[in-house]
Structures are given as structure tokens and as C-alpha cells.
C-alpha positions in Angstrom: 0.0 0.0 0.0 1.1 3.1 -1.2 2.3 6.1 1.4 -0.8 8.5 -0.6 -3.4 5.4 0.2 -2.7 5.2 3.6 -3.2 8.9 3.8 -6.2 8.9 2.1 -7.4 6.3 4.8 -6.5 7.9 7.9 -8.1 11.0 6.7 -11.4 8.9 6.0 -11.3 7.6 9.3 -10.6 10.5 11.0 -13.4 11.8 9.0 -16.0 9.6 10.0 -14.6 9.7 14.0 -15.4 13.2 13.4 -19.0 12.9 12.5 -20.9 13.8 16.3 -23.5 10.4 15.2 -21.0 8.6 14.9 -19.2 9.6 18.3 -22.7 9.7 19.6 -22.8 5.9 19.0 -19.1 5.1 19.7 -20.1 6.5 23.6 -23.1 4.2 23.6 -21.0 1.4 22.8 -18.3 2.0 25.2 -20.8 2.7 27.8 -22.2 -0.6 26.9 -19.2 -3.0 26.6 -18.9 -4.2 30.3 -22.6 -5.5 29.6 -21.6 -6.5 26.0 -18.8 -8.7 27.1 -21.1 -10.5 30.1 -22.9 -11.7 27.0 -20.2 -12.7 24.8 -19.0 -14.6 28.1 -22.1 -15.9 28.5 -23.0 -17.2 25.0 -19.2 -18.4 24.3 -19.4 -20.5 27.6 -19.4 -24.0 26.2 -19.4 -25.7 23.3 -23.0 -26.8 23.6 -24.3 -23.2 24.2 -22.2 -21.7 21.3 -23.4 -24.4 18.5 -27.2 -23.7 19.7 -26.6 -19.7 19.1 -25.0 -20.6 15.6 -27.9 -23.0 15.0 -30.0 -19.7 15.6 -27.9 -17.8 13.7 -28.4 -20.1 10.8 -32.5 -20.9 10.8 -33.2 -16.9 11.6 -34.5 -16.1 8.1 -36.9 -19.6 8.7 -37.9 -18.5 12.5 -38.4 -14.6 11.0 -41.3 -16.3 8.3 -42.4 -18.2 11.1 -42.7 -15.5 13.0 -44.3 -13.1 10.9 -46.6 -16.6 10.2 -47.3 -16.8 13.7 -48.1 -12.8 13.8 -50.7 -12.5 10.7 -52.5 -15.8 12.2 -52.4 -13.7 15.6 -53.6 -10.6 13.7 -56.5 -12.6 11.9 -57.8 -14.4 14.9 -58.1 -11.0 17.0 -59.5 -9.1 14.1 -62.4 -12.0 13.9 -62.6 -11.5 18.5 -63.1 -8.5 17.8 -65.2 -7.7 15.1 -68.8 -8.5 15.7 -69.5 -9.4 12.3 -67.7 -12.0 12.2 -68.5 -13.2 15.3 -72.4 -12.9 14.6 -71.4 -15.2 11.3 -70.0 -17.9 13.5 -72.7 -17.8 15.8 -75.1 -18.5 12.9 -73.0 -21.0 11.3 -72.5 -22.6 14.5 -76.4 -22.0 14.9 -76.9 -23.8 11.5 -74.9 -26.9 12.5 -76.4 -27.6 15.6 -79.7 -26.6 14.7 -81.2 -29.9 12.6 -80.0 -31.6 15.1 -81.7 -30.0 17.8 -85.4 -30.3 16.5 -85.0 -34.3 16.5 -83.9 -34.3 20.3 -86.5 -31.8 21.3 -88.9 -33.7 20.2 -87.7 -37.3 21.8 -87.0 -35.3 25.2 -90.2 -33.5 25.0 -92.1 -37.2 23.8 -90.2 -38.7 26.7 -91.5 -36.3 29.2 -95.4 -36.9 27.7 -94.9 -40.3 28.0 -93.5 -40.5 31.2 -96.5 -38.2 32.9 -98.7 -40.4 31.8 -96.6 -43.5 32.7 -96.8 -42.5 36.0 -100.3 -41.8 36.1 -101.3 -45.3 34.7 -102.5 -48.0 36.6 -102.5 -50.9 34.1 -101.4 -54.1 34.6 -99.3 -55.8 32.1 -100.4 -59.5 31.3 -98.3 -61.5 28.5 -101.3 -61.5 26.9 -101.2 -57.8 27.0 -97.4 -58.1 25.8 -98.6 -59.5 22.7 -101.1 -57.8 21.9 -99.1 -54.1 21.9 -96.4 -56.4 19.7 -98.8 -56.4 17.1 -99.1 -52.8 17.5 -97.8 -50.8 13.7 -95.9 -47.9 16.0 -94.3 -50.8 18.1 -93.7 -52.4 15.6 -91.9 -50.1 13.5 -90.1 -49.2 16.5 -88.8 -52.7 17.2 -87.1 -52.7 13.6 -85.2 -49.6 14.3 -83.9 -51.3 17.7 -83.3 -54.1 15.5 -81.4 -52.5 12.9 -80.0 -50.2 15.8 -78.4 -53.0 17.6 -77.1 -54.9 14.5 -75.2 -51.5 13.3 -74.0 -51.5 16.8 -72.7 -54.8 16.6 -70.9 -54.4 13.5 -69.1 -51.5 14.6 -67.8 -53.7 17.9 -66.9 -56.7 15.8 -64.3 -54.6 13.3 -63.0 -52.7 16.4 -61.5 -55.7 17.9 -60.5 -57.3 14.4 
């Protein structure tokens, strides 16, 4: 390196020292390196501790999408807590899911409840005679086959699980 190049570098430097941001920051750093160098110590301790931190060094443009991932889902799900239209939609949605479902079992609960008033109010006597004849009734009837069928689905669904 010539004796002009050298020159021409020192006065650079001594350029840029000159600069008060840059002085500004040189003070923050020397105020800094006692803290600074507890860190250094820290992550340079062992071997173990020092591969993990260049591990991290390594997968940080990954963990930043994963990140910035993990922030927009954040973002979405708080903008849907938060706005009541959306909320209102996944009440009705919800709402529309559960609600053919609901009719159905109103109606056994509320048939149930009928049927067991007046169950408890009746005094008959069951003979096997009796037994017979509601057998041949149509309702029981048709009832019976869905036990039927009810049970046999059941015990097909028993007989593969243990297969």
C-alpha cells in the first residue's frame, strides 16, 4: 500500500470519527461493553451453548417467516374476536350446524317427558297376553325394527374394532 493510500485512509477515518452520530454511537457502545462482554461470556461459555446460538444464527431467516406466520394468524384471529360481524357469522354457522340436530332431540325429550306423565299416572297391569297384543301394535312395531337395525349396526361397529 502506497504512502498517498494510507493517507487517504486515515483522513477517512478521521473523518467519520469526526461525525458527532457517529461519536454519539461510539459512547453508547463503550458505555455498553462491560454489559456487551457479560454476554459474549455468556453465549461463548461451552461448546454446547455456542453451537445452539449458531444453530440460531443459521435458521433466523426460517424463525423470521415463522414468525411473521405466527403474527398475521395472531392478527387474523383478534380481528375475527373482535369484530362482531364476524362473530355474529359464526354464531349462525355454529347455529346452522347444531340446529337440525336440535329439532330431532327436542322432540324425543319433549315425547319422553309426555310419555312418562302419563306412565306415571297409569295404573295398568301388564299381562303377557297384553305383551302380545301391543307387539302387534304398527308404532311398536316399527319401533322394534329400528332397535333391531340399531343394535345390529352397533354390533358391527364392535366386531371390526376388535379385528
Amino acid at each position: 500500500m502506497s504512502e498517498t493510500q494510507q493517507m487517504q485512509e486515515t483522513l477517512d477515518v478521521s473523518d467519520i470519527l469526526l461525525d458527532p452520530s457517529v461519536q454519539r454511537s461510539l459512547n453508547h457502545v463503550l458505555e455498553r461493553l462491560p454489559k456487551i462482554a457479560q454476554l459474549v461470556d455468556a453465549l461463548t461459555a461451552d461448546e454446547r451453548t455456542l453451537e445452539s446460538l449458531t444453530a440460531i444464527v443459521e435458521h433466523l431467516p426460517q424463525l423470521a417467516k415463522l414468525v411473521y406466520l405466527v403474527s398475521r394468524v395472531s392478527q387474523a384471529v383478534e380481528d375475527v374476536i373482535t369484530d362482531g360481524d364476524s362473530l355474529e357469522g359464526f354464531g349462525k354457522l355454529a347455529k346452522q350446524m347444531v340446529e337440525p340436530a336440535v329439532g330431532p332431540a327436542k322432540k324425543v325429550l319433549d315425547a319422553y317427558k309426555v310419555a312418562k306423565e302419563r306412565a306415571e299416572h297409569d295404573t295398568t297391569t301388564y299381562s303377557v297376553f297384553s305383551l302380545l297384543k301391543l307387539l302387534k301394535e304398527p308404532v311398536v312395531q316399527k319401533n322394534l325394527r329400528i332397535v333391531s337395525a340399531m343394535l345390529e349396526e352397533l354390533g358391527k361397529d364392535e366386531s371390526h374394532g376388535h379385528h
